[in-house]
N, C-alpha and C positions, 0 to 999 in steps of 0.2 A: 728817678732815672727812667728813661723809656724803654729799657728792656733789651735796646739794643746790644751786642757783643762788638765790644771793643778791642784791641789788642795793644800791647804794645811794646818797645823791647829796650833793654837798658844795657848800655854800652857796661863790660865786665872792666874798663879797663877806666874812663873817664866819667860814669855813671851817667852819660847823656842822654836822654829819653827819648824815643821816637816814636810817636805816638800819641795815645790817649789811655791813660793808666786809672784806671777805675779800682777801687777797693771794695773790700768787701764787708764792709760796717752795717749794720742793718738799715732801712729806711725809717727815719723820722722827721723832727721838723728842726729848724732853727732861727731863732728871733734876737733880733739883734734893736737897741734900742739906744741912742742917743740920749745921756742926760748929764746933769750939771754936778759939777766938781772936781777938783785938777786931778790927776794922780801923782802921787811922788813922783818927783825929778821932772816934770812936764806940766808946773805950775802955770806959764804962758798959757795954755789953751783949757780954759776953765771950766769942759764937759770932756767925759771919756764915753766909751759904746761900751754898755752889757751885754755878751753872746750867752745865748740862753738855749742847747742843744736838748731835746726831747728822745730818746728812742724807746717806743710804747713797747707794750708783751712781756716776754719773760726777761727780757732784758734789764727794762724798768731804769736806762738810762736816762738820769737830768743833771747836767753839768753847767756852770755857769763860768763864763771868761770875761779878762775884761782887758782892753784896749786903749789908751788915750786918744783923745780926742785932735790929735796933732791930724797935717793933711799925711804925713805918712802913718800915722794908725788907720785912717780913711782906708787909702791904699789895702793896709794888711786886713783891715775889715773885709775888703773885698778878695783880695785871695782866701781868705780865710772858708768864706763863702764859694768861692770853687771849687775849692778843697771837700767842703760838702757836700754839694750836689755832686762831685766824682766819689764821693762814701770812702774818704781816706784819711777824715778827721780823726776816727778810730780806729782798732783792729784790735782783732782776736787774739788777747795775749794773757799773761802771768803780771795781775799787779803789781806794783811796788811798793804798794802803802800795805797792802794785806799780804799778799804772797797768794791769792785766790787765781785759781789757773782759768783757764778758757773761759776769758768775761772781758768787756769793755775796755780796753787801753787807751790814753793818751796813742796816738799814732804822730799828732803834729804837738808840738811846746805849745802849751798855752798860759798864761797867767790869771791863777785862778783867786785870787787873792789881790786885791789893792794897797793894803798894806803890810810890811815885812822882809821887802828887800827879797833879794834871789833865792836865799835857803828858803823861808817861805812861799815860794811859788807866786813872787807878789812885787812889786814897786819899791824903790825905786831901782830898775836893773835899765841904765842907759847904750844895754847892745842889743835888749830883748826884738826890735824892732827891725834892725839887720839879721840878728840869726836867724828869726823865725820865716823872713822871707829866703832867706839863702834855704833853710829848711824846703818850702815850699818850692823851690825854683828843682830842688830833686827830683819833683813829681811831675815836671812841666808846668807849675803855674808862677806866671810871672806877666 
């Protein structure tokens, strides 16, 4: 991010955003990489994207998502990537898998897992790709 101050305000009644809604996840990197093999339920398009998220320091955040390769995973790839560079992939919160308080959270649904179905955090779940943009569209990106 370049530092600048952003602002921005969210309707209490219709959650509309106006603005530019910046988070406050720390700065690191994110790699995202195209390669071969279908994901469950999205056999037709026979390569998915690996997001591969880094946050250096005492954070010591490395998380990996994964995407199918359809042109609406394309799409969510790329919001997903706005979503970053506005540092709103994450936030400061109370995990769910540990119960560890003020440390890295999911902030946006990701699927972190290829296979396993929804309780897994994983494939095949045929709405992941609707909710997680409707998710996104909260924040302004769409």
């Amino acid at each position: 991010m370049s530092g600048q101050q952003h602002t921005f305000l969210k309707c209490p009644f219709c959650q509309a955003c106006s603005g530019l809604e910046i988070g406050s996840c720390p700065t690191g990197t994110i790699k995202v990489d195209l390669v071969g093999g279908a994901i469950p339920g999205y056999e037709i398009h026979p390569s998915h994207y690996v997001i591969t998220y880094n946050v250096p320091g005492s954070v010591g955040l490395h998380r990996i998502a994964y995407v199918p390769g359809s042109p609406e995973g394309m799409k969510v790839v790329d919001l997903l990537r706005i979503a970053w560079d506005r540092r709103l992939t994450f936030a400061i919160g109370t995990s769910a898998t540990t119960g560890a308080q003020n440390v890295l959270v999911w902030n946006i649904h990701h699927k972190t897992a290829i296979y396993g179905g929804i309780q897994a955090h994983g494939y095949p779940d045929p709405t992941y790709l609707t909710r997680v943009q409707q998710e996104l569209s909260q924040y302004g990106i769409e």
